[in-house]
N, CA, C and O of each residue as an XYZ file, in Angstrom:
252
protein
N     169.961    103.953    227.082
C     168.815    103.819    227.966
C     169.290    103.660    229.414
O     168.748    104.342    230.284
N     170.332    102.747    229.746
C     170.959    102.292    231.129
C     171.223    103.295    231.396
O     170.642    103.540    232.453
N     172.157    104.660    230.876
C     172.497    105.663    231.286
C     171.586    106.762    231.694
O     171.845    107.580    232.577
N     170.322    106.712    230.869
C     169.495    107.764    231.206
C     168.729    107.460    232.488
O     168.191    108.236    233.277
N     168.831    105.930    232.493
C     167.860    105.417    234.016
C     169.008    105.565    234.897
O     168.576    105.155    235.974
N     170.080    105.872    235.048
C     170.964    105.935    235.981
C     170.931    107.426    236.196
O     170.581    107.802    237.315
N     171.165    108.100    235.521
C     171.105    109.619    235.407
C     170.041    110.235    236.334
O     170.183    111.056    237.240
N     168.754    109.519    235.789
C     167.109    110.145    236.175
C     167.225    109.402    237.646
O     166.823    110.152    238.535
N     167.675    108.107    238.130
C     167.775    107.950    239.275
C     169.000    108.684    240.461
O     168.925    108.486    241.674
N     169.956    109.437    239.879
C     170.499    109.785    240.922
C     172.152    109.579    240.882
O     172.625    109.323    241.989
N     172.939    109.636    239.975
C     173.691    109.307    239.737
C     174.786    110.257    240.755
O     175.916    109.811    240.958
N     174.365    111.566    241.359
C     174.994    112.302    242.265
C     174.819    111.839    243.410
O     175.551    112.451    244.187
N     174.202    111.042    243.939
C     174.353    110.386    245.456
C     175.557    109.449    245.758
O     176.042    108.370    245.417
N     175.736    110.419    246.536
C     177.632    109.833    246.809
C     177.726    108.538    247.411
O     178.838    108.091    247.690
N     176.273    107.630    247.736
C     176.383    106.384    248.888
C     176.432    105.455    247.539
O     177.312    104.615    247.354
N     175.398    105.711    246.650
C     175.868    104.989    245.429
C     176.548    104.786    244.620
O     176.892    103.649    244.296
N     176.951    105.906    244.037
C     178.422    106.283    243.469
C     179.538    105.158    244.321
O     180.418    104.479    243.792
N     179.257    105.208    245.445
C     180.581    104.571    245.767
C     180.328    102.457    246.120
O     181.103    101.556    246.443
N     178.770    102.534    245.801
C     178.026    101.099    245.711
C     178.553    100.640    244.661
O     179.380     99.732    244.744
N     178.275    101.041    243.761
C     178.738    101.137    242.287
C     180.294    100.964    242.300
O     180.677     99.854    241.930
N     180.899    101.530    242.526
C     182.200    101.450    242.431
C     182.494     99.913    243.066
O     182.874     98.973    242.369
N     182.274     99.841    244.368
C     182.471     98.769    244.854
C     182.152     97.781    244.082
O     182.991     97.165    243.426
N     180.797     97.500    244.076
C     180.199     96.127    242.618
C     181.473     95.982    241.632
O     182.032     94.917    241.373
N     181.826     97.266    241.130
C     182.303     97.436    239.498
C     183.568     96.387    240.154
O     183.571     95.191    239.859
N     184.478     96.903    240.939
C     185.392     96.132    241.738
C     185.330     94.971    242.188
O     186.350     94.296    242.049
N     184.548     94.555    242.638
C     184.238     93.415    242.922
C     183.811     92.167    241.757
O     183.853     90.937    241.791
N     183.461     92.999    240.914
C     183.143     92.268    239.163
C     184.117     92.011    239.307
O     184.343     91.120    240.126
N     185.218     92.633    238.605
C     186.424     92.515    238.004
C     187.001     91.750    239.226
O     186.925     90.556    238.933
N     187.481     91.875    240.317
C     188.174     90.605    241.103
C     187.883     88.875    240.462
O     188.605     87.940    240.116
N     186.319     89.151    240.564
C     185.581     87.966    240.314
C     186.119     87.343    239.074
O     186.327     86.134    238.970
N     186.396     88.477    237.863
C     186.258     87.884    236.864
C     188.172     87.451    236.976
O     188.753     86.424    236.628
N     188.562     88.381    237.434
C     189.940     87.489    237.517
C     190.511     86.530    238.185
O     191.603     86.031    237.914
N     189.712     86.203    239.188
C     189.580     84.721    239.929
C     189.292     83.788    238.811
O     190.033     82.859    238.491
N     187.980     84.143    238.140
C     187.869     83.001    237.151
C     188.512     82.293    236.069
O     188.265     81.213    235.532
N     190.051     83.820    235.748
C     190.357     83.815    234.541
C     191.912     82.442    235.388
O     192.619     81.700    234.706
N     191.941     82.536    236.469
C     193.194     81.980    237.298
C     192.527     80.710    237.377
O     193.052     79.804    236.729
N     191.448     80.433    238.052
C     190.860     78.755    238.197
C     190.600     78.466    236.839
O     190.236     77.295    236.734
N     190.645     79.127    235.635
C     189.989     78.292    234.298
C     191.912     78.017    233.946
O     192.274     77.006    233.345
N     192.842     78.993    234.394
C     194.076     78.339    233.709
C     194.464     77.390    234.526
O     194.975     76.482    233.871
N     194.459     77.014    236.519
C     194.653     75.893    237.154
C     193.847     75.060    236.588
O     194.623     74.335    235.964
N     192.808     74.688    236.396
C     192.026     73.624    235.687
C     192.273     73.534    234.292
O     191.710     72.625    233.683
N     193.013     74.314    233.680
C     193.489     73.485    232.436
C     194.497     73.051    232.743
O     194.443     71.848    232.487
N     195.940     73.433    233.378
C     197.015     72.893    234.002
C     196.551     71.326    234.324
O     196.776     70.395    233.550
N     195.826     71.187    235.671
C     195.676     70.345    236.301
C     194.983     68.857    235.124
O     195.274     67.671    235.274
N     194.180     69.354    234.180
C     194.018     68.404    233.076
C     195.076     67.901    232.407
O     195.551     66.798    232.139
N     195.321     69.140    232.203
C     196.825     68.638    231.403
C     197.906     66.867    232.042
O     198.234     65.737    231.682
N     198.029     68.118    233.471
C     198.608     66.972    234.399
C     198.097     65.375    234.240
O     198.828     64.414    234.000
N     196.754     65.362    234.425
C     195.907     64.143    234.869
C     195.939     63.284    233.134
O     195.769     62.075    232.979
N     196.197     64.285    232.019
C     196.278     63.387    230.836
C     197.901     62.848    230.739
O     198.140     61.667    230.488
N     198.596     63.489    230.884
C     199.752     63.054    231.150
C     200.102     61.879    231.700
O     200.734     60.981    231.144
N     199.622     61.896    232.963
C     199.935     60.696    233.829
C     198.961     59.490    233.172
O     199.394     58.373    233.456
N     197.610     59.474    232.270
C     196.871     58.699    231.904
C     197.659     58.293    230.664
O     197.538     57.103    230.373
N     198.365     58.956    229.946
C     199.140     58.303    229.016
C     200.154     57.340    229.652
O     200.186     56.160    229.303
N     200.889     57.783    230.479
C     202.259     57.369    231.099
C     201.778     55.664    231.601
O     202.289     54.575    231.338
N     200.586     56.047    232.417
C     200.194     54.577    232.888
C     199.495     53.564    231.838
O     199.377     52.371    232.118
N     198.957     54.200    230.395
C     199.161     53.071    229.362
C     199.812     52.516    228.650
O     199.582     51.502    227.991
N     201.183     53.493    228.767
C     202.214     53.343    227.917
C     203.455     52.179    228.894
O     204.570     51.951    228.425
N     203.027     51.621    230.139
C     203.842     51.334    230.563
C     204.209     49.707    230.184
O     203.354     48.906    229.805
N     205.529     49.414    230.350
C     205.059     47.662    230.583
C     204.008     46.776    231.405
O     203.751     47.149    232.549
N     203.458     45.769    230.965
C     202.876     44.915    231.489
C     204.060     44.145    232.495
O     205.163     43.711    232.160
N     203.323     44.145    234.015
C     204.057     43.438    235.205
C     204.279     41.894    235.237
O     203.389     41.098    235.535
N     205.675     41.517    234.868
C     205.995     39.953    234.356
C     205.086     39.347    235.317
O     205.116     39.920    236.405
N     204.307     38.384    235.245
C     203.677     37.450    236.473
C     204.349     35.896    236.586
O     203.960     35.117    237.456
């Protein structure tokens, strides 16, 4: 159906054709930005559990 409404609208107009392209490009950047901040934010958890173990696991400060 998407294809035939793309078709019947004009799919030979070269200003869109190249709208299109751009979007399509611009998706995919997007989505690989997301795929980089979802692995820094698991990193960075990682990190922050780490150090939350480390600081329960430590000795108690003689008083």
């Amino acid at each position: 159906m998407a294809k035939a409404l793309f078709g019947h609208v004009g799919a030979s107009d070269p200003q869109m054709v190249r709208e299109m392209q751009r979007l399509r490009e611009r998706v995919r950047d997007l989505e690989e930005e997301v795929g980089r901040l979802q692995a820094r934010n698991e990193q960075l958890s990682a990190e922050v559990a780490d150090v939350a173990v480390s600081a329960t696991d430590r000795e108690p400060a003689l008083a």
